[in-house]
Structures are given as structure tokens and as C-alpha cells.
N, C-alpha and C positions, 0 to 999 in steps of 0.2 A: 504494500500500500504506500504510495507516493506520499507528499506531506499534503498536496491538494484536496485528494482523498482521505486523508485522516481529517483535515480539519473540518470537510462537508459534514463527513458522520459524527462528528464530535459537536458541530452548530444542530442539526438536525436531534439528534439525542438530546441535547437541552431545550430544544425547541418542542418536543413532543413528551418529556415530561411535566413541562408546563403547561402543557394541555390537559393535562391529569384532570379528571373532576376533582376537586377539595372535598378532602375528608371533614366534616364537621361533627363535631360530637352531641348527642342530642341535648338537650335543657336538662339541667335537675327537676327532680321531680316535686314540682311544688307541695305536694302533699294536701289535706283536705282544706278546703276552705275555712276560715276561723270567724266566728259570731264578732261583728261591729256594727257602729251605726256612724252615718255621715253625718254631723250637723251641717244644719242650716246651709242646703244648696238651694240655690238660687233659682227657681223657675219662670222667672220677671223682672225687670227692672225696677219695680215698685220695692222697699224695704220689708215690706211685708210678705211679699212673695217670696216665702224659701219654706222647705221642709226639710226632718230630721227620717236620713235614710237607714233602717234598722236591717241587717243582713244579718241570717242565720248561718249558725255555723253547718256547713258540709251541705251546704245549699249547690242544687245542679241547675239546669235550663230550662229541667220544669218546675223548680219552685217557687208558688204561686205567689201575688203583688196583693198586698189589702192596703188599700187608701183609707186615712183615718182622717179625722175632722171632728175640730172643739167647737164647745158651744160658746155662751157667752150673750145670747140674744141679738146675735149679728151686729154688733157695736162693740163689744171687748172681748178678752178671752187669748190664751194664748195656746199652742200646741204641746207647751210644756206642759197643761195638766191633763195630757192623756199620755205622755210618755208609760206609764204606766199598762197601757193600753199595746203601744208600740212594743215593749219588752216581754210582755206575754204571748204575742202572737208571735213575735221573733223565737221566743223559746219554743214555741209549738211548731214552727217550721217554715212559718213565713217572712216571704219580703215586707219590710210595711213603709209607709210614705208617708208621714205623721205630720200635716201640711196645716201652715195658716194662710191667710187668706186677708185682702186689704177689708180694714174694718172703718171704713169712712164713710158719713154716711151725709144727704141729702144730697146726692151724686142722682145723674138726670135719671139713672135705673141702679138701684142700689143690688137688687136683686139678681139683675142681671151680670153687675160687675162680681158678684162673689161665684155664681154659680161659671162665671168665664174662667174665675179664678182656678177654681175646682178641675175643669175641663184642661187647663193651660199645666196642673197641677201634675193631672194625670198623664198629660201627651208627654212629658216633660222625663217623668218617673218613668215611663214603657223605653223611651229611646235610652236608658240608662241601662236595660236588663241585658245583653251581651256585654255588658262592660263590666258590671260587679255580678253578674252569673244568677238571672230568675228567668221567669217564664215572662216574656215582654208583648203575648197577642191576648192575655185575658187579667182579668182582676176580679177582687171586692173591695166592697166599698161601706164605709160605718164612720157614723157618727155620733156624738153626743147632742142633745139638745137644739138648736139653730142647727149643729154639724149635721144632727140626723136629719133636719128639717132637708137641707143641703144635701145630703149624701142620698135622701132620696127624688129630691127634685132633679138633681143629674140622673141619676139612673133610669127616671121615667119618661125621663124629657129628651136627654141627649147621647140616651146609649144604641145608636142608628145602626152600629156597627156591631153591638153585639157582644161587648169585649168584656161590661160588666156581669157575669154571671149571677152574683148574688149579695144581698143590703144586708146589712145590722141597724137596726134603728135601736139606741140609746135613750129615754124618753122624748123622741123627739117629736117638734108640733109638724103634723100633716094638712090641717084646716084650716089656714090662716081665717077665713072668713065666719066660722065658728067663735074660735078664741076670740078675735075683737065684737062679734056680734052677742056675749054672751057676758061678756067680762069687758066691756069696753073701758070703765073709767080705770082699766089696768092695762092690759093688753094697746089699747091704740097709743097709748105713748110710746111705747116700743115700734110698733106698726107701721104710725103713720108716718113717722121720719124714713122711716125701711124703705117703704112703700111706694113713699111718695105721695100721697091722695088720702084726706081720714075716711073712714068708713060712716061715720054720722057728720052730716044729715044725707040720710041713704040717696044713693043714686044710682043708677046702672052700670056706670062706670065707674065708680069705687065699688058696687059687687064684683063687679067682673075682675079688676084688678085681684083684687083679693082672692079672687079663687083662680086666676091664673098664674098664681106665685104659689100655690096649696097642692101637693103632692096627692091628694084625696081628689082633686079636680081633673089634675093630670096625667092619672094610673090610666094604662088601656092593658087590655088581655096578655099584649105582649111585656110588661112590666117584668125585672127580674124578681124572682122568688126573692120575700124580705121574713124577717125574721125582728121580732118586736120586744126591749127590754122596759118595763116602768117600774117605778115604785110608786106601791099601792094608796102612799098617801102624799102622794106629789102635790107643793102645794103654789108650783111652777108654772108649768104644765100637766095641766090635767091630765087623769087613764084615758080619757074616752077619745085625745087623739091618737093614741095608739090601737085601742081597742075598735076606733071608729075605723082606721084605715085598714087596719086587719081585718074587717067585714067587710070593706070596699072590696080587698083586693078575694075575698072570695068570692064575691059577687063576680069577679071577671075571673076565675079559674083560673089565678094563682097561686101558687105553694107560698105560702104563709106559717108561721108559727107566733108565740105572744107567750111572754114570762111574767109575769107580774111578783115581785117582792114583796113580800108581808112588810109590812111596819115599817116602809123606807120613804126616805123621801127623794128629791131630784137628782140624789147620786147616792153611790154606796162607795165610793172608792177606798173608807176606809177601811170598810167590811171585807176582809181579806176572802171570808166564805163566797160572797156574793162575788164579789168578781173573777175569783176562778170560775166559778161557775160561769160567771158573764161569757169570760173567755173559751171557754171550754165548749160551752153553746153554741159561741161564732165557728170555732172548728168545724164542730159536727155539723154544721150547717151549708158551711163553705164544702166539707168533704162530700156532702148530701147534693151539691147542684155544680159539679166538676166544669 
């Protein structure tokens, strides 16, 4: 071999080792997922709009999203007093979205701007689920008080798509147009700022307002299966919008259930009995309408 040919084969031999494909060595193996929660991410530009993301531990692609929601009678109220809420469901297996919502109010649709909140809340928390690892094409959805009000006016009104499978309602009010028609010198101070419009001196359009903002007005057949918590001596919100909407919605043949608390009043969160159970009930309920 000549030195011309030595040095061909000697360029070409390093030329075609570097062709080599690259050995790369796979990834460590992460190992299971570990139970955290995200505070306070962002879903809006408004200060209000953020939620605390609660992730269970050894959670995969189908574990399912619950949207939570405080009360507060749509004017105050923070998401911190259902973390309580958030951490139980986390421990039982789920994603949860433990979300506030702007609480301003004489805004041109007050009603409106919270229930967008809710919807902005939810599109927000689904486009998250490949990233922190849940199931991002369904949910549930629960609230406390106004939240329940809320958590069921979304589901009945805006769930087109289908995504919400199934409600918790916390004693929350369904009839807006009952409560201030029955209990007005209480009720329509809260209302009518909400609202917009008082309800006395009656008029057709302050009914009509009022029961188009009322989860009892706006249930049709297709409503997701809800599920109803009160206490028996709510001196809040009365039983009978829970009880009333629970007969609505069997009136239109849907799966319904209704728990009612002895001797409690608009919450139990201290009753550590009662709210396992709370929690435990939202489980079986959620496991119930997959």
C-alpha cells in the first residue's frame, strides 16, 4: 500500500466512524410521582384569578381533575378555606384545582364575570394535565355555598362539550328567585348588587333575571349527575334549595343523591366525622358516573 492509499483509508475510516449513530444512555428512572400542590397559578391577569394545584402522589394520565370552589356569597371568600377540601381529595386520588374567582361586584354582569371565571379556570387546569400527569379530557366539579351555586351553574349551562361528568353541591343556593322572593329583607342585599336588578317591586325582568342566574331554572335532562350536601339547620341557606333542586333534577331523569347533616349548620369543616364522610361521598360519586 502506497502512502496515497494509506492515507485514503485512514480519512475514510474516520470518516465512517463518525457516522456511527451515538450511543445515548436512556434517562434515570424517575420513579413514582410524589403528592404536591402548586400554589397560586395564574389563570388571568386579574389578581384574583389563580388556583392552588393539588397533585397526588403516583398519579398517571388517567387520574381524574375535581374543580373546587369557595363560597362567601359571591362578594368575599377565599380558596384557602377549602384547602381542606383540596387535601382530601388529593389523598383519595385526585387532581384538584382549588380556584378563586374575581369577587367585584356591580360589574355590568356580575354573574357572568364569575361563572367566565370558573370556565377560564377550568380550560386553564385541563391544558396543565400532560405537564404535571392527570387525565386533561374530563372532570368534576364542587363547591361550597355561592361555589356550589357556581359549580352548578357551569355544569348546567356550559358543559356543551361534555367534559364535566359529575357536581358536588356543598349547601349551595340553586333558586336564586326563591331565596330573595321568600327572605327578601335578607337575601336581596346580597342579590341585588350580584344581580344587578332588585327583585321588589316585581317585574318581569327582574323574574326573569333571577331565574336565569338559578341552576333550578337552568337544569335540562342533559344536566351532569349532582350529588347534594346541607346541614339540617342551615340558617344560611336554607335545605329546600338543595332539596328543591334534587326534585328538579329528578323531574328531568337525572342521577341525583342528597345528604342532609343532623344538627349542623352552613358548614361542618370542623367536624372531622362529617367531612370524611363529605369527602368520601364525593368519591363514590365521582367513581359512580366515570
Amino acid at each position: 500500500m502506497n502512502l496515497r492509499s494509506f492515507l485514503f483509508f485512514f480519512i475514510s475510516s474516520i470518516y465512517l466512524i463518525g457516522c456511527q449513530p451515538e450511543t445515548i444512555d436512556p434517562p434515570p428512572n424517575p420513579g413514582p410521582l410524589r403528592d404536591t400542590t402548586i400554589l397560586n397559578v395564574s389563570y388571568g391577569t386579574n389578581t384574583s384569578q389563580k388556583f392552588d394545584l393539588g397533585l397526588p402522589a403516583n398519579r398517571t394520565s388517567a387520574t381524574q381533575l375535581v374543580v373546587v370552589i369557595h363560597g362567601g356569597g359571591w362578594q368575599v371568600g377565599d380558596k384557602n378555606e377549602l384547602t381542606w377540601l383540596l387535601n382530601g381529595l388529593k389523598q383519595r386520588g385526585y387532581a384538584v384545582a382549588n380556584i378563586n374567582y374575581r369577587l367585584l361586584l356591580n360589574q355590568p354582569d356580575n354573574y357572568k364575570m364569575q361563572v367566565d371565571d370558573v370556565d377560564s379556570a377550568i380550560q386553564f387546569s385541563l391544558r396543565l394535565a400532560s405537564t404535571y400527569t392527570f387525565n386533561g379530557q374530563k372532570l368534576y366539579i364542587a363547591g361550597h355555598s355561592a361555589g356550589g351555586h357556581l359549580a352548578m351553574s357551569y355544569a348546567y349551562t356550559r358543559n356543551t362539550a361534555g367534559k364535566v361528568k359529575a357536581v358536588g353541591s356543598l349547601a349551595g343556593p340553586s333558586n336564586l328567585f326563591s331565596m330573595s322572593y321568600y327572605n327578601f329583607n335578607i337575601y336581596n342585599l346580597i342579590l341585588e348588587p350580584y344581580l344587578g336588578v332588585p327583585l321588589f317591586p316585581a317585574s318581569p325582568a327582574a323574574t326573569q333575571r333571577y331565574q336565569d342566574c338559578s341552576p333550578f331554572y337552568r337544569a335540562t335532562a342533559s344536566a351532569p349527575p349532582t350529588i347534594f350536601f346541607h346541614g339540617d339547620l342551615d340558617p344560611v341557606v336554607y335545605t329546600d334549595q338543595s332539596t328543591g333542586m334534587h326534585a328538579k333534577l329528578g323531574t328531568l331523569g337525572v342521577d341525583k343523591k342528597i345528604i342532609m347533616y343532623p344538627f349542623t349548620f352552613h358548614d361542618w369543616w370542623t367536624d372531622g366525622t362529617k367531612t370524611a364522610n363529605t369527602m368520601d361521598e364525593l368519591k363514590a360519586w365521582f367513581t359512580a358516573h366515570p
